[in-house]
C-alpha angles and dihedrals in degrees: 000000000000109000117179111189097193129066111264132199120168114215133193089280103037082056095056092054104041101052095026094252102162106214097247076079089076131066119215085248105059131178110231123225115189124210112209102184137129109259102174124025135049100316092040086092087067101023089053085066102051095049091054085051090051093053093035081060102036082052097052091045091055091046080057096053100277125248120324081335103322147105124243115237111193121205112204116206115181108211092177104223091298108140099208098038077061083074095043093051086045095060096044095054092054106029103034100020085029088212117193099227134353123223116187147082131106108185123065096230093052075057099044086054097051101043095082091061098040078056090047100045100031084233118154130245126191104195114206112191137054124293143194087243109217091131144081124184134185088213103052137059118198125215099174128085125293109204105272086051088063124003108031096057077041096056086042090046088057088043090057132092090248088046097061085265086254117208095177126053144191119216105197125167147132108286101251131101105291102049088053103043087048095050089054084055089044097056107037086057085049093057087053079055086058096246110144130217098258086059098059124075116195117194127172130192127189124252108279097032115158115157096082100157085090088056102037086048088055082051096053094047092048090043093060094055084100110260116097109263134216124180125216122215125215087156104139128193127007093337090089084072107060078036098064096034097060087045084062099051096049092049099228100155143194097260089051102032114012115201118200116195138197109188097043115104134168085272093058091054099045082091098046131081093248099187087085080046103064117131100014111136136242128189124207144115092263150032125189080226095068105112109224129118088251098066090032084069101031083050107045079046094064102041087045085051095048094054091039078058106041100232119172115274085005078159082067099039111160134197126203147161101293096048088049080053094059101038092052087050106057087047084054089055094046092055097045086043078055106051095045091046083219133097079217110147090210084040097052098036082054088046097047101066107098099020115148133199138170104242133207088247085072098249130098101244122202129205104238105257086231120013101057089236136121119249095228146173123248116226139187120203128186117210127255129219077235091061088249124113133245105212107213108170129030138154121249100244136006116298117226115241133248117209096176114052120225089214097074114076121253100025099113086074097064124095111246090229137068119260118223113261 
């Protein structure tokens, strides 16, 4: 886990040093790239992750020849997990850096508080992580998960024969926006399953929540009233960690008590004891442990770029959804950038529809023509007593997403397409 305590913003010389550029790699004219992810605080164990993946890009795209011509030059802001600091370091990358594009957040509420300023300021976001879904803007794309791309196949998964065919569940997260908004999905699909309410138990924890005996002995309680039982995690951050960890120690395993997560990737268990572990469930688009000659690049790159940089555990190094978000998406801009021979926020949102790129998952993956959102696959993983995942179900081609669910009432009604602000 890489934590950083102080604000952070590399600049054109603080680059230089810190990856070996030498300063013949910049022009004088530069195209900014702003990274907007938690470096300190409780999302920094997931967000670390996803600022090495931005430079490692940014790096192979200038070895390349850069963008129409010119070098990228990132600018790293840390809002540490501070909500509203998100805003202010918005601002500042695209009033005072004037970046060109932005490219950060995790959670849903870091991306609630900077939406305001990327409207004001017609900036551009690209978003990199699931999400409950419930939004459409003109100025992000997101290249993460909507619902139907990640918790809805998981909750059938669980519902299937292969799955442990579930009919109680547990809907655990972190309390902010997107636990709870997915677990309205979750359990209003669950009712058309025919699941009733008295079979669902629905338990939230702060960030930062560690103390989870309390909670695992309430599971166990609710799983021996007699129907087989799954739990589905929305925990986000470094409380994976204390999570897992007390699953362990109260031996509650897979065969008895599957979790299905879907913020747990192969980062955030780098710091658990995994062999309890073995069998729990993950849902996501990617895992480093598909076999094709894309990841084989997009993996050996990133663990060639940890140790470059020094991070901590490079040996280790781990990619995982997220990071294979990020890295899609800044392809993605490179290529509408590209197309509109512009760095034009109206330009490249108008070019962007359509673009296509072969991702590390295996699939070629397109950026919807209208909704902003990534066709994707959908992926279940069980866990390994090595911290990878076995991936054991997954659909045939990339799924289209749904940003607005057709379990909430009224959104039928919504237009599958931002409306300009």
């Amino acid at each position: 886990m890489k934590r950083r305590t102080a604000l952070k913003v590399i600049t054109l010389s603080t680059l230089i040093a810190a990856t070996g550029f030498t300063s013949n790699a910049f022009a004088a004219d530069t195209i900014k790239v702003g990274i907007l992810h938690s470096l300190s605080g409780t999302m920094a164990i997931s967000e670390s992750a996803l600022e090495q993946t931005a430079l490692m890009t940014i790096a192979e795209i200038n070895a390349q020849g850069g963008v129409m011509g010119k070098q990228l030059e990132p600018v790293v802001v840390d809002p540490a997990s501070n909500w509203p600091l998100f805003a202010e370091k918005a601002r500042q990358l695209l009033a005072k850096d004037k970046v060109d594009v932005v490219f950060g957040c995790w959670t849903s509420v870091s991306r609630k508080s900077v939406l305001p300023v990327f409207r004001e300021l017609n900036g551009l976001l690209f978003y990199p992580v699931q999400y409950e879904g419930e939004e459409l803007e003109k100025n992000v794309f997101y290249t993460g998960a909507a619902p139907n791309q990640q918790a809805i196949p998981a909750v059938d998964y669980l519902l299937s024969k292969d799955g442990g065919e579930a009919k109680r569940f547990v809907l655990l997260g972190t309390d902010y926006v997107y636990p709870r908004t997915t677990n309205k999905i979750l359990r209003a699909y669950l009712h058309t399953k025919g699941i009733q309410d008295s079979d669902i138990m629905e338990e939230y924890t702060p960030f930062g929540y560690s103390d989870y005996q309390t909670i695992i002995a309430k599971i166990k309680d609710f799983s021996a009233q007699g129907k087989k039982t799954a739990v589905v995690s929305t925990i986000n951050g470094d409380s994976n960690v204390p999570f897992y960890k007390e699953l362990g120690n109260a031996g509650l395993k897979a065969t008895d008590v599957p979790v299905v997560a879907f913020s747990v990737g192969e980062e955030e268990l780098r710091g658990v004891d995994t062999k309890p572990l073995v069998g729990e469930l993950a849902a996501w688009n990617y895992f480093m442990s598909v076999k094709n000659p894309e990841n084989t690049k997009f993996t050996k790159m990133y663990r060639d770029w940890a140790k470059k940089q020094k991070l901590p555990n490079a040996d280790t190094a781990v990619t995982n959804d997220p990071m294979e978000a990020t890295y899609v998406g800044i392809h993605m801009w490179k290529q509408a950038v590209e197309k509109a021979h512009s760095t034009d926020v109206d330009k490249v949102i108008a070019a962007m529809g359509g673009q296509t790129f072969k991702a590390p998952s295996g699939f070629t993956l397109e950026m919807d023509p209208k909704n902003h959102h990534l066709h994707k696959p959908v992926m279940i993983g069980e866990v390994k007593a090595n911290g990878q995942f076995n991936v054991v179900w997954k659909t045939k081609a990339p799924v289209k997403a749904q940003p607005w669910s057709p379990y909430i009432v009224g959104n039928d009604k919504k237009k599958d397409e931002p409306e300009a602000n």
